[in-house]
N, C-alpha and C positions, 0 to 999 in steps of 0.2 A: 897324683901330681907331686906329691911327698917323695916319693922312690921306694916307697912302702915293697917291701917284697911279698908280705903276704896281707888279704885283707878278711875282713871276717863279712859274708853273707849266707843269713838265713839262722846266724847260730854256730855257723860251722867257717873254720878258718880254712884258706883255701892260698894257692900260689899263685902271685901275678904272673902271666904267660903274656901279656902286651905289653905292646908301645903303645904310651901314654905322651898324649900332644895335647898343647894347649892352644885356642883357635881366638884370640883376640877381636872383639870388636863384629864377631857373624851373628848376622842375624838371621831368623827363620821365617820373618813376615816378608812380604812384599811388600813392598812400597806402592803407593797411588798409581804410577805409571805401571806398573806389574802387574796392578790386579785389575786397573782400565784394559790393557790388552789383552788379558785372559777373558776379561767379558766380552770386547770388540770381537774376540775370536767368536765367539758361539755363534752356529749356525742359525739360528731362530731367538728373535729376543725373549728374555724375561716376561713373563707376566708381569711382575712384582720383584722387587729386590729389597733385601730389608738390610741395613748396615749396622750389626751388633758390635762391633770389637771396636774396642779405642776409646780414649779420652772424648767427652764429651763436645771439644772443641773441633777435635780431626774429623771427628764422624759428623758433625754437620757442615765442616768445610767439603769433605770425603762426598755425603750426599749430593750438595750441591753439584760439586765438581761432574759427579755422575749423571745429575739432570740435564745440567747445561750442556753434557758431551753428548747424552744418548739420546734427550727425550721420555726417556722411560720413567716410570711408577718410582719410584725409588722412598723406600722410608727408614727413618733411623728409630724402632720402637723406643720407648721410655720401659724403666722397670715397670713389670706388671699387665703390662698390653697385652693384651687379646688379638690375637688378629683368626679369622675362622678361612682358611685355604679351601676353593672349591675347586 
């Protein structure tokens, strides 16, 4: 982002050959509606869904949201949980 012409990886210095862009403000997560219709899509429900990623708050607003929309099992584990998949 510097305009560095050369940069050094592994040890060894090397020539920048790209364009270099910077992408303000992208994110790679889905948001709630994005990952609601990725699940709405599947052909056959969930057995179980378990909701790991996010601040403690989102993921039990997140859970909820998924019960009250599907019906389905839905759990947010806590550190250390067990759960045994049959």
């Amino acid at each position: 982002m510097d305009g560095a012409s050369e940069v050094r990886i592994l040890g060894g210095m090397h020539e920048v050959g790209a364009r270099i862009e910077q992408i303000n403000g992208l994110s790679a997560h889905a948001d709630r509606d994005e990952l609601f219709r990725w699940l709405s899509s599947l052909k056959k429900p969930p057995r179980h869904v378990f909701v790991v990623h996010g601040e403690p708050e989102s993921v039990s607003q997140f859970t909820d949201f998924l019960s009250d929309r599907t019906g389905w099992n839905i759990t947010a584990p806590e550190y250390r949980d067990e759960v045994i998949l049959e």
